[in-house]
N, C-alpha and C positions, 0 to 999 in steps of 0.2 A: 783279473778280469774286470775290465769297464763297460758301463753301462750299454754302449753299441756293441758290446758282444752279443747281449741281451734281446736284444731284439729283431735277429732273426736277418734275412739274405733281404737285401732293401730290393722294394718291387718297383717292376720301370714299368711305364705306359707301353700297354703294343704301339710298334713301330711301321710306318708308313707301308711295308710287306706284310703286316697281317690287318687285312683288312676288314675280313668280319667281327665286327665286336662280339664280345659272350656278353654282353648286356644286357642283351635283347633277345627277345623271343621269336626264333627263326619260326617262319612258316614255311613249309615246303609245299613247292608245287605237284599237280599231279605225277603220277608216276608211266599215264595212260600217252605220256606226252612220248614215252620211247614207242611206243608204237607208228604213234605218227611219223616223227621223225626217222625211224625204218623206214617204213613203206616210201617216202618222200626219198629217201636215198635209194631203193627198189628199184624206182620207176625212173631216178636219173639213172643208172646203173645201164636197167636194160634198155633203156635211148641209147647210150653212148656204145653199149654190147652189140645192139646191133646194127649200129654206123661203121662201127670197129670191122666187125664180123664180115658185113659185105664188103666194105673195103678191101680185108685182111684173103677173100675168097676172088675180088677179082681181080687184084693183084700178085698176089701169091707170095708178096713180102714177107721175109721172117720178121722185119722190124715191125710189122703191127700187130702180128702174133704177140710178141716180148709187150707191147702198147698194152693188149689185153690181158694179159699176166698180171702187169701191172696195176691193170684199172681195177683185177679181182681182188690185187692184195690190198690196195689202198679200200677199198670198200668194206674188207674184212677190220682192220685199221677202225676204218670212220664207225664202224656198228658197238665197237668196244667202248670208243670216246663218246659216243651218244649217248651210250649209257650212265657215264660217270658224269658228263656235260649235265645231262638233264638232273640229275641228283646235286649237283651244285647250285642250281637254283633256286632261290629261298625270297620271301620278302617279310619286313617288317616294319610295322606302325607304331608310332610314336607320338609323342607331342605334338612336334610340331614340324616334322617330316616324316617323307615314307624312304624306308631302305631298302634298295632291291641288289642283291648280288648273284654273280655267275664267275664262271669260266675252272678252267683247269689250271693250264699254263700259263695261261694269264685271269689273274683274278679280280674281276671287277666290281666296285662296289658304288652305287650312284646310289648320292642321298639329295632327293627332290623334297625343297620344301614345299609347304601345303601352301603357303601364299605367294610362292612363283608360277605353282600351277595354271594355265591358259585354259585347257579343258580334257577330259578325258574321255577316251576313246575303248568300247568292247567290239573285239571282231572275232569271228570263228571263219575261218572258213573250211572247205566239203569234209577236209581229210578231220579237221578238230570237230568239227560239227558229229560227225560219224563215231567220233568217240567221246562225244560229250563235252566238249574242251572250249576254252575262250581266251584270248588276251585280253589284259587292259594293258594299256595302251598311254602314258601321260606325256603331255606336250608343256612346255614349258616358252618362254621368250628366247631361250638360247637352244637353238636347235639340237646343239652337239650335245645338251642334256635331257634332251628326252629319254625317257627309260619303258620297259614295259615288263609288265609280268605276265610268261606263257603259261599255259598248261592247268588253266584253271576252270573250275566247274562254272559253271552259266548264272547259280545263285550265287556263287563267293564271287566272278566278274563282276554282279549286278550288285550287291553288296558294298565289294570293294569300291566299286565305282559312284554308288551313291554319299556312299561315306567322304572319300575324297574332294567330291564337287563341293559338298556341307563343307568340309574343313577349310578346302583353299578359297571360298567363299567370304568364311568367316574372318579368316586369314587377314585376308585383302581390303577389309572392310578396315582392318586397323592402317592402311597404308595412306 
């Protein structure tokens, strides 16, 4: 026995497919955000049910019957993945950036630093506002990286958001 027997299964860096670090201390987003995102799928639901429906009645087509069959399953479908969607949401602060990740099937992970920051943005609008709910919202010089965190209370928005402006502030002051 030599001395690399010794010391155990050699550990590798996660790899470019696991994107959330365990480093870090995930925050998760509200949980009030599946409600919204319900109701929001609801209300397209029953627009397109009943566009379908009067179509489906003054033509007599089976082929829009099967259209509505299908818009019922695909909806049963999007209520499951909302669910998991919004529970994959997480954000976290650091140093000297912030982390925000999402997705299911595709899992995304944007790390905006605190001195690329341009400005940040809190918006509710009726459906979030009714349950409490806020985005922030961070803009950056490259558009394609802007990122934002849904699903949060109006003082962790206001919180997060003033913290952020301090840091990328401070940031920039060193550039």
């Amino acid at each position: 026995m030599n001395a690399d027997d010794l010391t155990g299964p050699p550990t590798t860096p996660p790899g470019p497919l696991e994107p959330w670090p365990e480093t870090v201390r995930w925050q998760p987003i509200s949980r009030d955000l599946i409600w919204v995102e319900l109701i929001r799928l609801g209300i397209g639901l029953a627009v397109a049910l009943v566009v379908l429906g009067a179509a489906w009645t003054f033509s007599g087509h089976w082929l829009l019957g099967a259209v509505v069959g299908v818009a019922l399953l695909l909806s049963a479908w999007r209520t499951i993945t909302i669910v998991r969607a919004v529970r994959a949401w997480g954000y976290a602060e650091r140093d000297d950036d912030l982390l925000v990740r999402h997705g299911l099937l595709v899992r995304r992970l944007s790390i905006v630093p605190y001195s690329r920051m341009q400005f940040v943005d809190v918006s509710a609008g009726p459906l979030e506002r009714a349950f409490d709910l806020a985005t922030v919202q961070l803009h950056t010089a490259a558009a394609a990286s802007d990122a934002r965190v849904p699903g949060l209370r109006p003082a962790e928005a206001s919180r997060l958001r003033d913290r952020l402006t301090a840091l990328g502030e401070d940031r920039a002051e060193g550039l």
